[in-house]
N, C-alpha and C positions, 0 to 999 in steps of 0.2 A: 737140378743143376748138374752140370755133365764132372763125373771124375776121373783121374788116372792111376790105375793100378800097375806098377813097375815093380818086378821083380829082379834084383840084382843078384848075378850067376855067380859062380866060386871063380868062373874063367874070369872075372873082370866084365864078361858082357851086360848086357841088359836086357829085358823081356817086357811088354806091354800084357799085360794078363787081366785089363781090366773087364772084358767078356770071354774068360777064356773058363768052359767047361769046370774047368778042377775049383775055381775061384772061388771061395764060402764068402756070404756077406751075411751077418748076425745085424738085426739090429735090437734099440733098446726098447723101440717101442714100435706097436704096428702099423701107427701112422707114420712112422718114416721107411720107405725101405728101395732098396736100389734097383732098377730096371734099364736096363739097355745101356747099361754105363754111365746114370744118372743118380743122385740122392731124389728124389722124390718123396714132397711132403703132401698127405690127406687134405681134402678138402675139409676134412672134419681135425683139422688138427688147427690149438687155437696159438694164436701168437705169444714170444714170450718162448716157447718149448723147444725142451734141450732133450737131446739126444745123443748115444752113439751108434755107430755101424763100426763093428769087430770086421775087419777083413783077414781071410786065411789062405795061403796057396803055398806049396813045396811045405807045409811044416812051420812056414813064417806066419805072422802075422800083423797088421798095421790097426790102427786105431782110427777114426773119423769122428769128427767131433760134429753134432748138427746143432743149428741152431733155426727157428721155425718163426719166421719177420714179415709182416705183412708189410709189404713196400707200396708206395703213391704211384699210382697211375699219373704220368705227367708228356707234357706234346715233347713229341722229339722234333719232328719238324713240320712244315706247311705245304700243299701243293695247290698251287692257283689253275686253275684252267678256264680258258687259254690263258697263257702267259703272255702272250702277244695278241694285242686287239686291234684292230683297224675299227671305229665307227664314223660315219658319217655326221656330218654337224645336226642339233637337233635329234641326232636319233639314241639309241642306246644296245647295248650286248651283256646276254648275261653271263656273269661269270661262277665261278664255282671254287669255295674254298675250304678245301679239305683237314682238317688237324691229322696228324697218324702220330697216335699214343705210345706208351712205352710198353703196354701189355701188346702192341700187333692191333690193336683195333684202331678203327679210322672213325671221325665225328664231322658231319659237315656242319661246319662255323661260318659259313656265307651270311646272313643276317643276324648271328649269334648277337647280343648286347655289350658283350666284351670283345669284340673281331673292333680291331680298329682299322679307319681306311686315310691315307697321309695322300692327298694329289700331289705332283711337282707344280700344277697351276691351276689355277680356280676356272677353268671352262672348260677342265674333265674334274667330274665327279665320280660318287655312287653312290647309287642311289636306291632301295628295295632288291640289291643283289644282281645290279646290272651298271658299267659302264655307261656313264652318258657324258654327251657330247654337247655344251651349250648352242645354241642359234648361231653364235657371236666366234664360235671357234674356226679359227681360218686353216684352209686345207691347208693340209702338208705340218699342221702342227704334232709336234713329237712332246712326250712326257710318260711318266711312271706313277704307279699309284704303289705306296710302298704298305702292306697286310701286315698286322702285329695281332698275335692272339697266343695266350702262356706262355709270354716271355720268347715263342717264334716270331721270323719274318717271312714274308714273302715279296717277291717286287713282280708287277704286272705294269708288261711294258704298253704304253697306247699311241698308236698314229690317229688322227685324225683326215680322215680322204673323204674328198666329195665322191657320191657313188652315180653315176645315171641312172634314173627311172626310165625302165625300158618295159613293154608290153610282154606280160607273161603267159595268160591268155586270155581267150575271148570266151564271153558268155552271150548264149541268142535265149531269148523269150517271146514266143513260145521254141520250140527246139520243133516239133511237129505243128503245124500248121493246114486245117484245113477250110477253103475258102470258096465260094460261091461264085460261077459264070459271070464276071460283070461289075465283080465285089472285090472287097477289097478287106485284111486282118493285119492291124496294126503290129511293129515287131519291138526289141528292143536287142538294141547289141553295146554290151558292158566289158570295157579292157577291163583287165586284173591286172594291175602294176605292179612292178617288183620291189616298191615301197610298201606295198600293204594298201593301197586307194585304189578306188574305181574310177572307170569316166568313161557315161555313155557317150558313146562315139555313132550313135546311129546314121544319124545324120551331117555325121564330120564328115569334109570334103575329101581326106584323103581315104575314106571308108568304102571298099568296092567291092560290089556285089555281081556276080555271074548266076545267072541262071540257066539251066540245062535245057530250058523251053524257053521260046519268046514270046508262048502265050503265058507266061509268067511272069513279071516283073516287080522289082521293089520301086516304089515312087511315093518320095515323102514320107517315110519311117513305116510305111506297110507295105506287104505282099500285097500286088493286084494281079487277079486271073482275068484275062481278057474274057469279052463276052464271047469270040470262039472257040476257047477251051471246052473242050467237051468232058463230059461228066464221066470222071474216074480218073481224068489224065493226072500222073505223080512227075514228081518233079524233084530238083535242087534248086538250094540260092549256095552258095558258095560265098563265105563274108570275110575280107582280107582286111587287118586293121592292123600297121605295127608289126609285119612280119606274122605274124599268126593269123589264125584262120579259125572260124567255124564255118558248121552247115547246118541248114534247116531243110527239113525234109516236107516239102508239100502235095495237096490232093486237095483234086480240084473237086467238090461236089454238089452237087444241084441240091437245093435245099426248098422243103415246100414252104410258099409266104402264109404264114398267120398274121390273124389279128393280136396284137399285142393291147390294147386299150380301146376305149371307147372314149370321147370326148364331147359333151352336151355344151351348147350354146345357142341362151344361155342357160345357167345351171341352177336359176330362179327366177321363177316367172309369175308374174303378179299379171292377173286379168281381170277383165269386168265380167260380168255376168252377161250370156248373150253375145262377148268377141272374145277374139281367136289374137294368138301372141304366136307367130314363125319362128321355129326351132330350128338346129339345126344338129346333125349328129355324122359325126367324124369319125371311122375306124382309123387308127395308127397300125399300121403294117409291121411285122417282122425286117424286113427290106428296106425299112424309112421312109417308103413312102405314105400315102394318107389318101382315102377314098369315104366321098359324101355318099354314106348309108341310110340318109334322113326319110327315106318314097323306098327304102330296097325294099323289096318283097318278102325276105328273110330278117328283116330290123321289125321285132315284137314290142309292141307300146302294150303296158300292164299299169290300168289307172289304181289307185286306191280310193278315189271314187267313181260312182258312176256320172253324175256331174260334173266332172273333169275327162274328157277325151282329147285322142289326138287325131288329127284330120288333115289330109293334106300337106304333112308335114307344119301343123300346126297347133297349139294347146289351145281348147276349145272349151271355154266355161259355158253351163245349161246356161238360161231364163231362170231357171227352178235355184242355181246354185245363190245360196245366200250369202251376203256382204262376212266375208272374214273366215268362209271355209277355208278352210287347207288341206292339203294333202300332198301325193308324189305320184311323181310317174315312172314307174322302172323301162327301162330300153332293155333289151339286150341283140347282140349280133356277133358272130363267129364265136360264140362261147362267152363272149365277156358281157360285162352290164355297166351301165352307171345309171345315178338318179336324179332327176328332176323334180325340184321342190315348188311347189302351186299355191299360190293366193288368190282368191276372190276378191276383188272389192270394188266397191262401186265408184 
């Protein structure tokens, strides 16, 4: 607690001497004593304790009487932030409320269980520490939500404005694309709203795409490289949706066709003993398309028995094979395999 020491002259005048070099401060006990022109009490000093501080300067002296009270920490006042809201209908703003104590400390009481919150009208709320604006609240409505917490207030003023959803930016998937002479790689292109929503717009009418090649083109939500693109050739698509823009960066490259599958028909074969049941075996391509493997020269037929062969593109039970044998036929061609399952019976 700050004091003043005043020295009264023989002139009539007056002198301030409370940091003044000559000035003696005595006190009664060590837990009080004076610094910078203040009474200062110990942390170790308990409540309840009396003291004095003897002041001395010219010869005079004054007496201080201390007394050592542990006071309540209590809100002086409130600060809302923002104090002024604007939310759109249906949406919500969070807001921020602060207590600042009487010791200098600050406590945020925003969802505290004693923060109370008064609307002027039931279609502004609050709600989890945010402003909200009912479905039902018509632009241009004005109101105040009036804060109470230890006996403070605060008033947090709110307009209610329609906002426009306006494109913030765009996203492409893939962002690198590359694509085969002939072929074609699906894309996707996502607005980001300035409500927080998406909306693929890939194929929306107003969604325009440039490309830097005309052996490039988007058609129908993919990138397609013509079949005279030559292998290596890079590119741009340039994607404009909503005032914003992405770009996808393409390369065009020759890709070798593999077998992806084999495909047996059919994929159970019951024969008699003595004929033959017409197979048929199907590579599926890398590329989509599908080539009759069934006579290739490189398509391996592996019986599990010797009684079951294939011939001619055909499953060929012996004479010899008996009513109810079984077995398989494994195929394979470009790396892959599938199997054919064999019945005898007569």
């Amino acid at each position: 607690m700050p004091i003043s020491i005043v020295a009264n002259m023989s002139d009539g005048s007056t002198k301030n001497v409370t940091t003044d070099s000559k000035t003696k401060y005595e006190s009664s006990d060590s837990r009080i004593v004076v610094s910078g022109g203040n009474i200062v009490a110990s942390n170790l000093a308990p409540d309840g304790m009396t003291g004095t501080v003897k002041v001395t300067y010219g010869g005079k002296e004054a007496t201080i009487n201390v007394l050592v009270k542990k006071t309540e920490v209590i809100v002086e006042s409130l600060t809302a932030t923002p104090v002024d809201v604007t939310v759109a209908p249906g949406k919500s703003v969070p807001i921020s409320i602060v207590a600042n104590m009487s010791d200098g400390s600050t406590k945020n009481v925003t969802t505290d269980s004693t923060t109370k919150y008064v609307s002027s009208d039931s279609k502004i709320v609050v709600s989890g520490g945010s402003i909200v604006a009912s479905n039902l609240a018509p632009d241009g409505l004005t109101g105040t939500v009036k804060v109470t917490y230890g006996g403070k207030e605060a008033t947090i003023n709110v307009l209610v404005k329609k906002t426009e959803v306006i494109v913030e930016s765009l996203t492409a998937t893939p962002v690198d694309v590359t694509v085969a002479p002939g072929k074609s790689v699906p894309i996707s292109i996502v607005a980001n709203m300035s409500d927080g929503s998406t909306k693929n717009v890939t194929t929306d009418s107003t969604t325009k795409y440039v490309s830097s090649d005309s052996k490039i083109v988007v058609s129908g939500g993919s990138i397609v490289a013509s079949n005279l693109a030559p292998d290596g050739l890079t590119g741009t698509v340039k994607v404009t949706y909503g005032g914003k823009e992405a770009t996808i960066n393409v390369l065009v490259k020759k890709t070798g066709v593999t077998v992806e599958s084999l495909t047996a028909t059919p994929v159970d074969v019951t024969v008699a003993p003595g004929k033959s049941v017409p197979i048929s075996i199907v590579a599926n391509m890398s590329d989509g398309s599908t080539k009759n493997v069934t006579t290739d020269s490189t398509t391996k037929y592996v019986s599990s028995d010797s009684k079951i062969v294939v011939s001619g593109g055909s499953i060929v039970a012996s004479n010899l094979a008996p009513d109810g044998l079984t077995g398989t036929v494994k195929v394979t061609y470009g790396g892959k395999e599938v199997t054919i399952n064999v019945l005898v019976k007569k």
